[in-house]
C-alpha positions as a LaTeX table, in Angstrom:
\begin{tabular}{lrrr}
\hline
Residue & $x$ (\AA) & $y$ (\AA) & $z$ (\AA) \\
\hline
Unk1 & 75.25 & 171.94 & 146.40 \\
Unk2 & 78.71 & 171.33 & 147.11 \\
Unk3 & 80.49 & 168.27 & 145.37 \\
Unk4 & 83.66 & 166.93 & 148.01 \\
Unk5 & 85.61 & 164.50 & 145.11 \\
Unk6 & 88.46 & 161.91 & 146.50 \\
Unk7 & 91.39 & 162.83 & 143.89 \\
Unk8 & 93.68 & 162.40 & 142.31 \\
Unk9 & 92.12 & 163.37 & 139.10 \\
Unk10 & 95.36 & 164.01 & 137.20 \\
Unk11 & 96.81 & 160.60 & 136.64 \\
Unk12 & 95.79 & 157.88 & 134.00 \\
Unk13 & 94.60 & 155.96 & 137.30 \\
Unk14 & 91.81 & 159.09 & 137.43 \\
Unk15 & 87.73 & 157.47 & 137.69 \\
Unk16 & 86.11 & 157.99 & 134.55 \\
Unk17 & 82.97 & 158.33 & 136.77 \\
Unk18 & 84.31 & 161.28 & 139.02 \\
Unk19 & 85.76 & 163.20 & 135.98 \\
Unk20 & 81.98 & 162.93 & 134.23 \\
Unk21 & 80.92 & 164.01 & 137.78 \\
Unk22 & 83.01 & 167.20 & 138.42 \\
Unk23 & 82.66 & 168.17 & 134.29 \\
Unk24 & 79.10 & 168.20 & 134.99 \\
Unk25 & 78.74 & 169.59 & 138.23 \\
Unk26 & 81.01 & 172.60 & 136.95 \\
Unk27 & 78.43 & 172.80 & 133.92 \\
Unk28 & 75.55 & 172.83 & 136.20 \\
Unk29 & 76.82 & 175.85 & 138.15 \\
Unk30 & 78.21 & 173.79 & 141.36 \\
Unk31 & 80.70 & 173.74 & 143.49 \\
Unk32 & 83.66 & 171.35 & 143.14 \\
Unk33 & 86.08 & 170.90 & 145.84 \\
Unk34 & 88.84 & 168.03 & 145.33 \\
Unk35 & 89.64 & 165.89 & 149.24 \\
Unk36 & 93.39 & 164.04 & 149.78 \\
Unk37 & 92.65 & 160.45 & 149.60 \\
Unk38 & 93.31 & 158.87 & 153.28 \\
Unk39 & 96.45 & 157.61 & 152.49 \\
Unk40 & 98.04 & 160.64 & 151.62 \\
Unk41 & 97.22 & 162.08 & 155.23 \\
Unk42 & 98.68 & 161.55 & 158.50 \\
Unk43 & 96.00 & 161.23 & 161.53 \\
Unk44 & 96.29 & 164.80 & 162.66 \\
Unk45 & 95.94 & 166.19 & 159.48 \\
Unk46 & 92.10 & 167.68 & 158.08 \\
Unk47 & 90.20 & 165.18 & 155.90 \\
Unk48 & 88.67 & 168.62 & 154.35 \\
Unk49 & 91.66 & 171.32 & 153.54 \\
Unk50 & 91.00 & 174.13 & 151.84 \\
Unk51 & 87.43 & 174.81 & 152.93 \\
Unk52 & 86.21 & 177.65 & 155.26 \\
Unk53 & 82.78 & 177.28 & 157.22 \\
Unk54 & 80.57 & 179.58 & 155.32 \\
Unk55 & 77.03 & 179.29 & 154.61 \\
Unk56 & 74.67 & 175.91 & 154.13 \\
Unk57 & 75.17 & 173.77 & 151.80 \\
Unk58 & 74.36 & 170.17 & 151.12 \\
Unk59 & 77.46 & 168.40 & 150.27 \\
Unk60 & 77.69 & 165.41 & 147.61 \\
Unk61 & 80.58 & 163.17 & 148.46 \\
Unk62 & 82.16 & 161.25 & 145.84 \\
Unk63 & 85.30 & 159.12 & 146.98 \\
Unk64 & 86.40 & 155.26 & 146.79 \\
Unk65 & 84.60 & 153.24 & 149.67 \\
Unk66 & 85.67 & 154.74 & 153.23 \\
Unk67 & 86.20 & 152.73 & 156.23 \\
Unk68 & 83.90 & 153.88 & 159.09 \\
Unk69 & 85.72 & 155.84 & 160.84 \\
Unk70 & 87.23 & 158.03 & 157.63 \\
Unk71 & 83.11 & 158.31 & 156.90 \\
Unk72 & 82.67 & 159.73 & 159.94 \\
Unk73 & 85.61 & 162.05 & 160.00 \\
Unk74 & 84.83 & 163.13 & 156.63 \\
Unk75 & 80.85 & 163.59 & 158.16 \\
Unk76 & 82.11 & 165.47 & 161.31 \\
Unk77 & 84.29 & 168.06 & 159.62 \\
Unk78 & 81.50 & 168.72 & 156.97 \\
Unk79 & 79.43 & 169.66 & 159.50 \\
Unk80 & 81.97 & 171.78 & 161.17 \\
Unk81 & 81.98 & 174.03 & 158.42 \\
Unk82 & 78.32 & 173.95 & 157.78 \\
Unk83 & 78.39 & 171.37 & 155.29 \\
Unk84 & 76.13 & 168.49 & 155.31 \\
Unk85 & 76.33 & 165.52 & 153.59 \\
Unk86 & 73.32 & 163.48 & 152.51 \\
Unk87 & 73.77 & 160.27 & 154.75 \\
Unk88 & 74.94 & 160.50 & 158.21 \\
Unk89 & 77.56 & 157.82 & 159.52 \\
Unk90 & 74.61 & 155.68 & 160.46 \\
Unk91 & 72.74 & 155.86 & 157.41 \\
Unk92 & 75.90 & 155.04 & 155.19 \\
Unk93 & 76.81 & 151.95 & 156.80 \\
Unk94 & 72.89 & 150.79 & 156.64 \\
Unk95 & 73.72 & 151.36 & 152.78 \\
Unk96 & 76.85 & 149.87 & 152.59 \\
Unk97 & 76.59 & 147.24 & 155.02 \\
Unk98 & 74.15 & 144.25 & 153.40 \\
Unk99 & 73.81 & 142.39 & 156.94 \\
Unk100 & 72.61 & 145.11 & 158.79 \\
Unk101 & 69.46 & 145.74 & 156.78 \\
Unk102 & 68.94 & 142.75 & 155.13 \\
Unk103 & 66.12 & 141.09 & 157.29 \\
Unk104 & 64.49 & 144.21 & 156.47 \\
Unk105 & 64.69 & 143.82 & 152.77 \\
Unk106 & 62.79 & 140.23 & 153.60 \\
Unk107 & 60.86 & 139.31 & 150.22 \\
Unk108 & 62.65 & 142.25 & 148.57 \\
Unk109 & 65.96 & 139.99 & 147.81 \\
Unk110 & 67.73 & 137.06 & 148.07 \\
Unk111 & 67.44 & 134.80 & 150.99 \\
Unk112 & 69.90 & 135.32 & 153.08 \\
Unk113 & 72.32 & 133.77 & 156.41 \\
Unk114 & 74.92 & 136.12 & 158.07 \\
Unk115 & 78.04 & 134.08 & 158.97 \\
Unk116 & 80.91 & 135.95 & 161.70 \\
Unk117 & 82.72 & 133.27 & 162.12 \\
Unk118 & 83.39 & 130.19 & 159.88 \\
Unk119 & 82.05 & 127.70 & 162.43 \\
Unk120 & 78.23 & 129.18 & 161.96 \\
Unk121 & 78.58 & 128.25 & 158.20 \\
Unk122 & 76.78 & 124.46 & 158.52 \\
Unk123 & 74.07 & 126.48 & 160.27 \\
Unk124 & 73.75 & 128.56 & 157.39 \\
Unk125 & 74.13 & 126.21 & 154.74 \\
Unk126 & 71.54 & 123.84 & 156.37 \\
Unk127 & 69.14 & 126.36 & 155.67 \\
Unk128 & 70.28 & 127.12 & 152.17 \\
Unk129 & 71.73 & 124.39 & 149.83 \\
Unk130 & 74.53 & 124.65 & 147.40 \\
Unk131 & 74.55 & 126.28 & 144.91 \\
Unk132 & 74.99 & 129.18 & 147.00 \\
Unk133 & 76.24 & 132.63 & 146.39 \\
Unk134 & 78.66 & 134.22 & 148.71 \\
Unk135 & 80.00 & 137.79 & 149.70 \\
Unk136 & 81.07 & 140.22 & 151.63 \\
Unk137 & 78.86 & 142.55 & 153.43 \\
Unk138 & 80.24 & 145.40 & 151.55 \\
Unk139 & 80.86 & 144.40 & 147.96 \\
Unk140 & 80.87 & 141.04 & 145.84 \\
Unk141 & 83.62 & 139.25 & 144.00 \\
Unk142 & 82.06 & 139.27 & 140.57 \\
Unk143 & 85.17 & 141.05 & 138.94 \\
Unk144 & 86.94 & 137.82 & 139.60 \\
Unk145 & 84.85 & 135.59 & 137.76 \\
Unk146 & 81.84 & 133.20 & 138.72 \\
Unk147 & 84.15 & 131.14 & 141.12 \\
Unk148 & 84.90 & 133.85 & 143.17 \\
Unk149 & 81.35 & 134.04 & 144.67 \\
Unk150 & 79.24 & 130.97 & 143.88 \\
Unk151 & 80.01 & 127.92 & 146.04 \\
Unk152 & 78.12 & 124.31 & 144.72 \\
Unk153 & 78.95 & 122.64 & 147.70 \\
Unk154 & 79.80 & 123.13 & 151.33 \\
Unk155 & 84.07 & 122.63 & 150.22 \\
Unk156 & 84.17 & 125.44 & 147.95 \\
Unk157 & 81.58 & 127.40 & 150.60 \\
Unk158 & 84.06 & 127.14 & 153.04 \\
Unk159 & 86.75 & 128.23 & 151.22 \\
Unk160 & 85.22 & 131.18 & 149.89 \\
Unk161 & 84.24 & 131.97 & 153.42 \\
Unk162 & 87.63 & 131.58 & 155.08 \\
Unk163 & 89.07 & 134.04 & 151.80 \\
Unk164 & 86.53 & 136.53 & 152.88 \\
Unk165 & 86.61 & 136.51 & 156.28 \\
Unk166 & 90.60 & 137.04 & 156.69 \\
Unk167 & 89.56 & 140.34 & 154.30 \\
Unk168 & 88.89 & 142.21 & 157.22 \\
Unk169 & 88.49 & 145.66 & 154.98 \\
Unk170 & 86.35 & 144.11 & 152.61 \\
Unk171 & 84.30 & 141.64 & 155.09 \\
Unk172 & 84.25 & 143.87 & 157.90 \\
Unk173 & 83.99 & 140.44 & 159.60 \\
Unk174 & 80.24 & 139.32 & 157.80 \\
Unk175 & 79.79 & 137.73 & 154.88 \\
Unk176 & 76.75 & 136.93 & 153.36 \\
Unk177 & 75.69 & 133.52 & 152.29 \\
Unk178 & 72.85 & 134.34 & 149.53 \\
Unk179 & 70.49 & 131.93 & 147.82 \\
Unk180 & 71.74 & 131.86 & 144.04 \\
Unk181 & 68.39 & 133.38 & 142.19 \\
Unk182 & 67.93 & 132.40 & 138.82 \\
Unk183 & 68.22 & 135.76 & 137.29 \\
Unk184 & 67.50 & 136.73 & 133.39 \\
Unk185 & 70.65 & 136.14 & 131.59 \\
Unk186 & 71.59 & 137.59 & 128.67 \\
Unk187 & 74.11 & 135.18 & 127.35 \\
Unk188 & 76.99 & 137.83 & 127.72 \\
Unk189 & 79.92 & 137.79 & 130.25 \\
Unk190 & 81.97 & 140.60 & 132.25 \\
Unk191 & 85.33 & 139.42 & 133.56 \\
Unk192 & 84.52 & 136.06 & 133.13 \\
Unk193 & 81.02 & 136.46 & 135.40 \\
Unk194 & 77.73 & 135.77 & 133.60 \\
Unk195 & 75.53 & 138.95 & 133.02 \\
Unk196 & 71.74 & 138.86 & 133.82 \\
Unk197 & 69.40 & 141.66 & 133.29 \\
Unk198 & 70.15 & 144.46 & 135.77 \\
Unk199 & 69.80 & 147.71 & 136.70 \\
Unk200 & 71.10 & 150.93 & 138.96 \\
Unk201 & 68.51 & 153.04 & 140.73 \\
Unk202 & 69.40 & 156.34 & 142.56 \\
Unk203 & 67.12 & 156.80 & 145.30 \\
Unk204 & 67.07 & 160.51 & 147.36 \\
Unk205 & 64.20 & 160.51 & 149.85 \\
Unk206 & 62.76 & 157.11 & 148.58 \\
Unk207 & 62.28 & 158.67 & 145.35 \\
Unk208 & 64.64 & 157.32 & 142.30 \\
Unk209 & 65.70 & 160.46 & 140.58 \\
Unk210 & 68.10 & 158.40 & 137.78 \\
Unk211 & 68.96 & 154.80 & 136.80 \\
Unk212 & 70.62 & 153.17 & 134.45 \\
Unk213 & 71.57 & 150.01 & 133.18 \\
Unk214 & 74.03 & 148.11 & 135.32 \\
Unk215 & 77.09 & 146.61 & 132.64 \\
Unk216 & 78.82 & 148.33 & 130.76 \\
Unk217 & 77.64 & 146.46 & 127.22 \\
Unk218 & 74.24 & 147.85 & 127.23 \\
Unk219 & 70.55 & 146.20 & 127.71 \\
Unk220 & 70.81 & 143.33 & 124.91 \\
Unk221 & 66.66 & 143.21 & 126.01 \\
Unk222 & 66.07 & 146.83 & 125.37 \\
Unk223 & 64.69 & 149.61 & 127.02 \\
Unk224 & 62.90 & 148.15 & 130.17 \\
Unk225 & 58.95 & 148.56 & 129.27 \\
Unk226 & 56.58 & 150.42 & 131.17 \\
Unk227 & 56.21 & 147.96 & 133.54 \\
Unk228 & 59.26 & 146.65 & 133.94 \\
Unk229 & 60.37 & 150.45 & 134.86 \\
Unk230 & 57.28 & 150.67 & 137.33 \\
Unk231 & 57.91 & 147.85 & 138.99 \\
Unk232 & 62.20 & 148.77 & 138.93 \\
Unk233 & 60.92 & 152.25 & 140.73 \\
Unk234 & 58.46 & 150.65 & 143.50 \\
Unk235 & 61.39 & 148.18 & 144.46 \\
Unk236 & 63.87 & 150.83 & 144.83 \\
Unk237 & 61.10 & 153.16 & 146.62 \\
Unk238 & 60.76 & 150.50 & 149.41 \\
Unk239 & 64.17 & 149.43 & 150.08 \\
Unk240 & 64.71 & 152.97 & 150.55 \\
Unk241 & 61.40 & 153.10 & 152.77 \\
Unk242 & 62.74 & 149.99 & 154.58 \\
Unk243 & 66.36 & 151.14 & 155.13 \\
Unk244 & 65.28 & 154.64 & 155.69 \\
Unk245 & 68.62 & 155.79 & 154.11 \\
Unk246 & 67.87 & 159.16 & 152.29 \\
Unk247 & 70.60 & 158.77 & 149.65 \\
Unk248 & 70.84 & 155.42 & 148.01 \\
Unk249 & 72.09 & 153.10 & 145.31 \\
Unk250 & 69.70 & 150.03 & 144.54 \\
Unk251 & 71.16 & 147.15 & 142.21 \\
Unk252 & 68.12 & 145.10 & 141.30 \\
Unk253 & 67.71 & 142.22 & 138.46 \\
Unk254 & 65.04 & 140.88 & 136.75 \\
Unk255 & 64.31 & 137.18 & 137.34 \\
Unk256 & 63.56 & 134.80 & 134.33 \\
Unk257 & 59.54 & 135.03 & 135.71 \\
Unk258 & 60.26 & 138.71 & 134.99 \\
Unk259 & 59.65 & 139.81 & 138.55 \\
Unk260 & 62.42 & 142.43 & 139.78 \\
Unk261 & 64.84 & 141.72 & 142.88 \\
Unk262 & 67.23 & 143.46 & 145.10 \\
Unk263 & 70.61 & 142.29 & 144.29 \\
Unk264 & 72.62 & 145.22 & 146.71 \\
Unk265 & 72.33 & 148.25 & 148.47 \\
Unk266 & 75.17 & 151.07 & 148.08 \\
Unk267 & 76.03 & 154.49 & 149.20 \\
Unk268 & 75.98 & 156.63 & 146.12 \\
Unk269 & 79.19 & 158.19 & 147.54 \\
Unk270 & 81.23 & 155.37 & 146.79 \\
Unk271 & 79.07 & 153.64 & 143.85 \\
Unk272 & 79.73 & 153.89 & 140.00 \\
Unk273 & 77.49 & 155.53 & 137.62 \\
Unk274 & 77.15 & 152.18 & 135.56 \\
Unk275 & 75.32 & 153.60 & 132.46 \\
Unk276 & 73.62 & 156.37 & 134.41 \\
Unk277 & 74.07 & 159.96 & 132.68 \\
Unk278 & 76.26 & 162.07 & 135.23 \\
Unk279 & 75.01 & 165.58 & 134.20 \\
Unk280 & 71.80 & 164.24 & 134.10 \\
Unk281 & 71.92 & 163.12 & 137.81 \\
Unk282 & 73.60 & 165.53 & 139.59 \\
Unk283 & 70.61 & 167.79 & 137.96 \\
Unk284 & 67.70 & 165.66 & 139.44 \\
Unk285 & 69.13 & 165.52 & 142.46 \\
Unk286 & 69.86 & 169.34 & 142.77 \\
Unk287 & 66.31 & 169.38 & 142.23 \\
Unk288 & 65.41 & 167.03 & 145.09 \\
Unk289 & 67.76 & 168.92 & 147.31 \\
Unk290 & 66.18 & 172.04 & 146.77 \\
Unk291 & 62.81 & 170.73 & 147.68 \\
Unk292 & 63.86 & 169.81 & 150.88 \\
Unk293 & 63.07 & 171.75 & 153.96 \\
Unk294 & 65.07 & 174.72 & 155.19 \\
Unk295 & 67.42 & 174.69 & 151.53 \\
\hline
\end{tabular}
C-alpha cells in the first residue's frame, strides 16, 4: 500500500491530518511518497514525479479536494506506473458530488432539490419551505457560521444561492437545497455553527473499517451505545451499497427521535480524520486491501 500525500508538509500551514497519516503509515511499514500540489506545476509537467512503474500496489491518495480533471490526471498516471488508487474518476465524483447520488440515498438523508440555475429555485422551494439548508454539491458553509447555509425564507435562499452559484470551484454549478432536519444538538458551537450529534464512518467495500466522532470537542453524549453504533454501521453500509463507491467517507447525525441520517458523502482522499485514529485506520484498511482479489 502506497500512500501519494499533497505537500507541503514543512510549513506551519502543514495538515495536522496528513502528518498523523504519513507518521503512521511509516510506522505501519508503508510506503510514503509526497505529490507537488497543482499549483506548483505547469500543465506539461507529471502530477506523480519521482515514481517509477514497478510492481502493484494499491495507492491511498491523500491531497486537498481536486478538481476533476487533476483527479483524473492524478488516476491516469497512477495507473501508468502500476499504481491504483481506490476510486476511479467516476467513483470519486459519485463521492464528492452530493447531486449526483442523492436520489439514490432517498430515505437515507435529507430531502433534497438540485438547483443549476437560480431561476429553478421557486421550483425547489415550493417543494421545501423555509427554513431550508443550502450548499454546494461538494462541501457546506458551516465554517462560516449558521447564516452561511440556512436560509428562513426565499430572500436569504436566494442570496445564498446566487453566493454559491458564482463559486464555480466550490458549486461546480449545483447546489443543493436540503430540508433543515432537526438533528440532536448538543448545546455546543464550532465557528459560530450549532453542533448536533455526529459522526465519520470510513467505508472500503461497503464495510466501515473506522469512525469517529465528527467535531473536534468530543461526544458530550458519550460513546454511541450498541445500537446507536449498529444502526451508524448499517447506514454507512448502504450508502456505500447505493453509491457503489468502494472507498468512502459517510457524515451521518443522529436525529432528536434518535434515528441516524446521512448528512454527506466524501472521498476519503480529500476528507479529514475528524476524531478518527490515523494509525488505527490506515491499519484496517491495509487489512481490507489485502483481502481483496489479486493483492
Amino acid at each position: 500500500m502506497l500512500l501519494l500525500v499533497e505537500g507541503p508538509l514543512d510549513t506551519d500551514r502543514a495538515d495536522a491530518d496528513r502528518l498523523g497519516l504519513v507518521s503512521a503509515a511509516k510506522a505501519l511499514g508503508h510506503r510514503v511518497h509526497l505529490i507537488p500540489p497543482e499549483a506548483s506545476l505547469e500543465p506539461e509537467m507529471p502530477r506523480l514525479p519521482g515514481l517509477a512503474r514497478g510492481d502493484f500496489e494499491w495507492g491511498v491518495l491523500v491531497c486537498d479536494t481536486p478538481t476533476p480533471g487533476r483527479y483524473r490526471r492524478l488516476h491516469d498516471e497512477a495507473l501508468a506506473l502500476n499504481i491504483t488508487l481506490l476510486n476511479d474518476p467516476g467513483q470519486h465524483l459519485d463521492a464528492m458530488e452530493l447531486h449526483r447520488t442523492v436520489a439514490r440515498l432517498e430515505d437515507l438523508t435529507a430531502r433534497t432539490e438540485v438547483v443549476c440555475h437560480l431561476a429553478e429555485l421557486p421550483v425547489a422551494l415550493s417543494r421545501l419551505k423555509p427554513p431550508v439548508f443550502i450548499k454546494s454539491t461538494v462541501h457546506s458553509r458551516k465554517s462560516y457560521g449558521w447564516k452561511a447555509c440556512v436560509a428562513d425564507d426565499a430572500r436569504e435562499a436566494e442570496a445564498l444561492v446566487t453566493k454559491l452559484l458564482a463559486m464555480h470551484t466550490l458549486s461546480r454549478d449545483h447546489v443543493l437545497v436540503r430540508e433543515l432536519l432537526p438533528l440532536r444538538r448538543t448545546g455546543a458551537e464550532y465557528a459560530g455553527f450549532p453542533l448536533s450529534r455526529e459522526y465519520r464512518l470510513f467505508v472500503l467495500d461497503a464495510d466501515v473499517v473506522a469512525q469517529g466522532y465528527y467535531w473536534p470537542l468530543g461526544d458530550p453524549y458519550g460513546a454511541p451505545s450498541e445500537r446507536d453504533d449498529r444502526e451508524m454501521r448499517a447506514l454507512a453500509h448502504e450508502v456505500a451499497r447505493r453509491t457503489r463507491v468502494p472507498w468512502l467517507c459517510v457524515d451521518v447525525g443522529q436525529l432528536e427521535t434518535g434515528e441516524w441520517r446521512v448528512i454527506e458523502t466524501g472521498d476519503p482522499a480529500c476528507s479529514g480524520l475528524s476524531t478518527v485514529n490515523a494509525r488505527a485506520l490506515l491499519a484496517a484498511l491495509a487489512h481490507g486491501l489485502e483481502a481483496r482479489a489479486g493483492c
